[in-house]
PLY file of the C-alpha trace (Angstrom):
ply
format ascii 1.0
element vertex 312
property float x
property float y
property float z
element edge 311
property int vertex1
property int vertex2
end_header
111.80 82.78 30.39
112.73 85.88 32.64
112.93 85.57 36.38
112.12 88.71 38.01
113.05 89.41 41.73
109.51 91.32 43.57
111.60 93.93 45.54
109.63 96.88 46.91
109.85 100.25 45.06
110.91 103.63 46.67
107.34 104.27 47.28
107.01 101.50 49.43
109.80 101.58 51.38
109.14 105.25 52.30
105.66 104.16 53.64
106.87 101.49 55.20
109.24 104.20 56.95
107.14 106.63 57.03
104.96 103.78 59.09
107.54 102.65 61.38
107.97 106.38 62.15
104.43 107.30 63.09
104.21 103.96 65.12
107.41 105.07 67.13
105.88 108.46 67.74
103.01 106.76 69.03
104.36 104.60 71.26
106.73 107.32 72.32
104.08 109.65 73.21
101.84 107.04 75.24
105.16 106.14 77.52
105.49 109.62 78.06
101.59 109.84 79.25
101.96 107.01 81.78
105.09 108.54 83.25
103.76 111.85 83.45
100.53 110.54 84.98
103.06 108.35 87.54
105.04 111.14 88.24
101.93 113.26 89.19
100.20 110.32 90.94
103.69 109.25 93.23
104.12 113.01 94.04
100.40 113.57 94.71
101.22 110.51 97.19
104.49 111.83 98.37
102.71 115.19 99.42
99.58 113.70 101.22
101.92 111.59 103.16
104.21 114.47 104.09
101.10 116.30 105.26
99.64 113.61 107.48
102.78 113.52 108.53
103.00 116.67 110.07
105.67 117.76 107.69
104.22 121.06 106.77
103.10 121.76 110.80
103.87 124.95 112.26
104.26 125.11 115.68
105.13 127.31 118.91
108.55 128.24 119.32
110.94 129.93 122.15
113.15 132.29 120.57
116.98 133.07 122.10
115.79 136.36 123.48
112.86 134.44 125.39
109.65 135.54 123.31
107.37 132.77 121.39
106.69 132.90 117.81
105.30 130.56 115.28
108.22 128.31 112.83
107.83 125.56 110.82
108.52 122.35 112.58
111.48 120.94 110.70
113.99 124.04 110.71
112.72 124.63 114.50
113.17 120.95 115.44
116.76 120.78 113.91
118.78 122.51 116.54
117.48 120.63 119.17
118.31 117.45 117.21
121.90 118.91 117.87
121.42 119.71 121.14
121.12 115.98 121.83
123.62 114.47 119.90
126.06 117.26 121.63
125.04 116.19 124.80
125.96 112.66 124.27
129.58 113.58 123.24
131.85 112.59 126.30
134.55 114.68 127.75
137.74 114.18 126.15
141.38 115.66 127.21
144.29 114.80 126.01
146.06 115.11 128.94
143.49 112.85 130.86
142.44 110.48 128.07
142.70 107.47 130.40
140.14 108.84 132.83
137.93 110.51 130.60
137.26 107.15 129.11
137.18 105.05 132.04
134.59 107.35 133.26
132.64 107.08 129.41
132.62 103.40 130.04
132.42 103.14 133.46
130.07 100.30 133.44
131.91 98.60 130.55
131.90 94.49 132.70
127.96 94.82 132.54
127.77 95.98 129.15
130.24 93.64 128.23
128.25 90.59 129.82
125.37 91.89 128.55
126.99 92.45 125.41
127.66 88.78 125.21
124.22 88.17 126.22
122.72 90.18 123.41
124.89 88.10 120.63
123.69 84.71 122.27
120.38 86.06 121.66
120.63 87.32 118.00
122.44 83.62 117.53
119.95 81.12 118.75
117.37 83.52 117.14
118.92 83.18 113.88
119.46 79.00 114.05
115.50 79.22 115.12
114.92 81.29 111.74
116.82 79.46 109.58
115.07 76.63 110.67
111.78 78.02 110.13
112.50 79.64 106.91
114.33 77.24 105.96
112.16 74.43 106.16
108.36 76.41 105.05
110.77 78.47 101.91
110.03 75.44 99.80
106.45 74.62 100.54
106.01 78.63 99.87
107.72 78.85 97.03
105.30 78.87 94.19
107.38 76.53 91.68
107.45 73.92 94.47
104.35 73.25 96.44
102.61 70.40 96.56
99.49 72.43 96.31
97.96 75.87 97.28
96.05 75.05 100.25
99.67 74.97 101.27
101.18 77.70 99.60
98.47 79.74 101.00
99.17 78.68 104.65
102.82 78.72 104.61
103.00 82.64 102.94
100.12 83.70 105.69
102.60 82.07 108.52
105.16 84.00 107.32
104.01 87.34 106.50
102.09 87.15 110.07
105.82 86.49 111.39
107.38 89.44 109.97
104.82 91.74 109.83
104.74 91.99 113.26
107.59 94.18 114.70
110.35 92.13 117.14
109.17 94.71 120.02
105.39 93.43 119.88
106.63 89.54 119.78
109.02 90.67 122.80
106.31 92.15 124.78
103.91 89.30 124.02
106.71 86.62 124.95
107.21 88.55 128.74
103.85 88.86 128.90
104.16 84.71 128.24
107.12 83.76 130.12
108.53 86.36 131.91
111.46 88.60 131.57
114.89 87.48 130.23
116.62 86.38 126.95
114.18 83.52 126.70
111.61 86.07 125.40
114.20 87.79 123.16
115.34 84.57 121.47
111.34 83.78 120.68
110.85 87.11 119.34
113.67 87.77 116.95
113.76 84.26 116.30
110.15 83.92 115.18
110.71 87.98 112.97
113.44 86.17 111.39
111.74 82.71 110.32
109.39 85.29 108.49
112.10 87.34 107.20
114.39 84.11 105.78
111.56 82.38 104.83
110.73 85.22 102.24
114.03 85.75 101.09
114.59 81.90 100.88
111.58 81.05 98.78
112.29 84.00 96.24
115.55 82.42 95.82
113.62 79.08 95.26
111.19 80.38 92.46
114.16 81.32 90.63
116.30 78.05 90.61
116.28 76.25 87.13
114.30 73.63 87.21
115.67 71.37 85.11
117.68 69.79 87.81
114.58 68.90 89.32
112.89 67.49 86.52
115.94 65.12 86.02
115.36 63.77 89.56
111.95 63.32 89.00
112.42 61.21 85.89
114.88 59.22 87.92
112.15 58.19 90.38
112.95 60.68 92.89
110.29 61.89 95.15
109.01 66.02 96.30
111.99 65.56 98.61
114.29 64.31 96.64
113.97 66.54 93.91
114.14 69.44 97.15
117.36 67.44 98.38
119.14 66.92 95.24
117.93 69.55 92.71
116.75 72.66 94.60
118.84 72.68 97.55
122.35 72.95 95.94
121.12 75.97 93.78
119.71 78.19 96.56
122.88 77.29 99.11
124.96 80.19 98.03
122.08 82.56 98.07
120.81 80.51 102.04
124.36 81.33 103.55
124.15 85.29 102.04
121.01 86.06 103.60
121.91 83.80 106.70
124.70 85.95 107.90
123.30 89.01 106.90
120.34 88.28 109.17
122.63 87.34 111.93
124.19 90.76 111.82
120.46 92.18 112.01
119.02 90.54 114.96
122.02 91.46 116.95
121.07 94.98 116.26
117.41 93.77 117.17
118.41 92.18 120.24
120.05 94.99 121.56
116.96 96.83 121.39
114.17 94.45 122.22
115.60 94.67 126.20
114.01 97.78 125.92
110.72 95.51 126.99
112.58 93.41 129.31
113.56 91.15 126.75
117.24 90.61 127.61
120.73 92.29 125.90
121.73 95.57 125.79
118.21 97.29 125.43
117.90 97.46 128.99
120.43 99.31 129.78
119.52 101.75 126.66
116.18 101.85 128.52
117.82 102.89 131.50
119.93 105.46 130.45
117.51 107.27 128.36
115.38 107.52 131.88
117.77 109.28 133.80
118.72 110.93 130.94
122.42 109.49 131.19
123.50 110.96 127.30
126.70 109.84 127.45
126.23 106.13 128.73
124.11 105.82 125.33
126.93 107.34 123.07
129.40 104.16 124.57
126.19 101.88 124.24
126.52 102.97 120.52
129.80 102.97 120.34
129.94 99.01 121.61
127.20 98.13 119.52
128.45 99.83 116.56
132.11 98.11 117.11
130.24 94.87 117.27
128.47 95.08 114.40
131.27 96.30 112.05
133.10 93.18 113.83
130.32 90.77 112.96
129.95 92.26 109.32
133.50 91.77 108.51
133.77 88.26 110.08
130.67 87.35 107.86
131.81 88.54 104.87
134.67 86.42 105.13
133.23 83.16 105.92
130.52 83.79 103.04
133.78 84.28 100.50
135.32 81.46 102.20
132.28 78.99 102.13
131.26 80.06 98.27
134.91 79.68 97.03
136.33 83.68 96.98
138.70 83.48 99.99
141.89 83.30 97.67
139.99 86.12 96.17
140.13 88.89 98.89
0 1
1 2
2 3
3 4
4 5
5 6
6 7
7 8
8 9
9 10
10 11
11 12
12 13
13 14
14 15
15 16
16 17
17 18
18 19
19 20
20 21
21 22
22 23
23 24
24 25
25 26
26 27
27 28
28 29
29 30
30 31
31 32
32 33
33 34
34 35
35 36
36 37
37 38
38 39
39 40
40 41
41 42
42 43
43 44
44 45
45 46
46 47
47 48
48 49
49 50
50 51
51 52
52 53
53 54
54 55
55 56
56 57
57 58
58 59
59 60
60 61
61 62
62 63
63 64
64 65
65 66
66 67
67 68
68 69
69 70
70 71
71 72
72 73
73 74
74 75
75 76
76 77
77 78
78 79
79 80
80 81
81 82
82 83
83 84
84 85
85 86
86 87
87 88
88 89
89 90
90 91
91 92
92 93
93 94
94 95
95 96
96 97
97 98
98 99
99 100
100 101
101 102
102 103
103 104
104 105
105 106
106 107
107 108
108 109
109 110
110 111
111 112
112 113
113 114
114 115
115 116
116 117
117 118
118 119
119 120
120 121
121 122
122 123
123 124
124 125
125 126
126 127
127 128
128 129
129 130
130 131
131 132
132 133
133 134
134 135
135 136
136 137
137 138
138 139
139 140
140 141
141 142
142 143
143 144
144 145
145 146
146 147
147 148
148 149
149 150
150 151
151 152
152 153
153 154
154 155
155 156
156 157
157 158
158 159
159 160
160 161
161 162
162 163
163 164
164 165
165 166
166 167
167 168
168 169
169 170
170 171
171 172
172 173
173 174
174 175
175 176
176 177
177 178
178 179
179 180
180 181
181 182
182 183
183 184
184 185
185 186
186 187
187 188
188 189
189 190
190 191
191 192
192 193
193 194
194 195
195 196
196 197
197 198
198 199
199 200
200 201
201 202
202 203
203 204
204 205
205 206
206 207
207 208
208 209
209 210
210 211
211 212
212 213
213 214
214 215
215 216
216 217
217 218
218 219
219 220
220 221
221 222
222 223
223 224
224 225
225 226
226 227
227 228
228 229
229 230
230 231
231 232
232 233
233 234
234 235
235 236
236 237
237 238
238 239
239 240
240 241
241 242
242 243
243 244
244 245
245 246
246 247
247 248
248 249
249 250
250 251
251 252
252 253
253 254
254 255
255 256
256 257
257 258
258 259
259 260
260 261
261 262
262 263
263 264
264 265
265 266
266 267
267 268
268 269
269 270
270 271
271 272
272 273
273 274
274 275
275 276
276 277
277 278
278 279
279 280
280 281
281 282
282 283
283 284
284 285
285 286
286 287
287 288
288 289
289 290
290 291
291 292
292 293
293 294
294 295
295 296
296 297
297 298
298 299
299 300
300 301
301 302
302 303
303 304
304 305
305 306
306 307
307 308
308 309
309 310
310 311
């Protein structure tokens, strides 16, 4: 008796090619319809955004020799752009440093108090988010909830929370309570329980849940399985977004005094109304130092809290 193997011919495995070919062409061709027709489409967008924009206005001009003709906006605007940074540029000689920047920062004690003032602000705003987020990042996340009537209500709270810009909770807190760093610390506090409770609960829909399960099998309840499985996964990724957001609502809080909300913002406000250019350049310069302070403080503690210190 004669065993014979059933391998395919030549013919067959040229079809079977020839196939696999046609298929690839096929497939090749249709990805290069859709990203032809999303390339048109996210232009098509690009352009009817740049025109309601105003990108493409043409407007009045004054030209050097004092006559008026018609430019396109962005080339005119552009010089004057200049014109202002120039003008906040202080005046710097060698051979007078010391004065030149004693006058620059000639109110330096009040911006430094209120310097201080603005970094209490972004602080107890950020212990008030993490809070928030913190606590409505689990109910929110969609591998966790007990159920969607509170998934539903806990995203809505916090897309409401940072939908809303800081300078709209600011004005609606003076409006509430006055003006002072009480409104400040409500409104960036409240923007940032939004804000962490987003990133939070992403970072909790992408734990492993095995953990969890093991808990539950154990007899542990929602919160245990929160306390002991979830938690210890998302802490790493918690302290991350934790500091970065601190480093954010300072810059926040030194704008939202703008309203009357406390910090730096005031003074900001007050300079650009008497059109004091150079007191904003050394309020940029201060908050700028600050934040490159905060930023490298942060990113030690992070590598010293997840384990890297001996690292760096």
């Amino acid at each position: 008796m004669t065993l014979t193997a059933d391998f395919p011919g030549p013919s067959r495995a040229g079809d079977a090619r020839a196939a696999f070919e046609r298929d690839f062409a096929d497939k090749r061709r249709r990805a290069r319809a859709r990203w032809t027709v999303g390339a048109v489409l996210f232009f098509a967008a690009f352009l009817a955004s740049a025109w309601f924009g105003d990108f493409f206005r043409v407007t009045q001009v004054t030209l050097p020799d004092g006559s008026r003709n018609w430019r396109w906006i962005i080339p005119a605007g552009l010089p004057r752009l200049g014109e202002y940074i120039v003008q906040t540029f202080p005046t710097l000689r060698w051979d007078s440093l010391g004065a030149d920047l004693a006058e620059w920062f000639w109110r330096w004690q009040t911006w430094l108090r209120l310097l201080l003032e603005t970094i209490l602000i972004a602080f107890m705003a950020t212990v008030f988010g993490v809070i928030g987020g913190f606590v409505l990042a689990f109910p929110a996340a969609r591998n966790l909830s007990p159920n969607r009537a509170v998934l539903w209500v806990c995203r809505r709270y916090l897309e409401i929370a940072r939908t809303v810009p800081e300078l709209v909770w600011a004005l609606i807190f003076v409006f509430c309570f006055s003006v002072g760093p009480m409104a400040g610390v409500m409104a960036v506090g409240l923007h940032a329980t939004g804000a962490l409770g987003k990133l939070y609960s992403e970072a909790v829909e992408n734990i492993d849940m095995k953990p969890l399960e093991g808990v539950k099998a154990s007899g542990g309840g929602w919160f245990d399985q929160i306390r002991y499985g979830a938690v210890p996964q998302v802490l790493p990724n918690v302290i991350s977004y934790t500091l970065l957001r601190f480093e954010i609502n300072v810059r926040s809080s030194s704008i939202i005094g703008y309203v009357g909300a406390g910090g730096l913002g005031q003074e900001i406000r007050t300079a650009m109304s008497f059109q004091e250019y150079t007191d904003l350049s050394a309020l940029f310069v201060i908050i700028f130092v600050t934040v490159v302070v905060i930023d490298y403080a942060s990113e030690k503690l992070r590598h010293r809290i997840i384990g890297m210190g001996d690292r760096t």
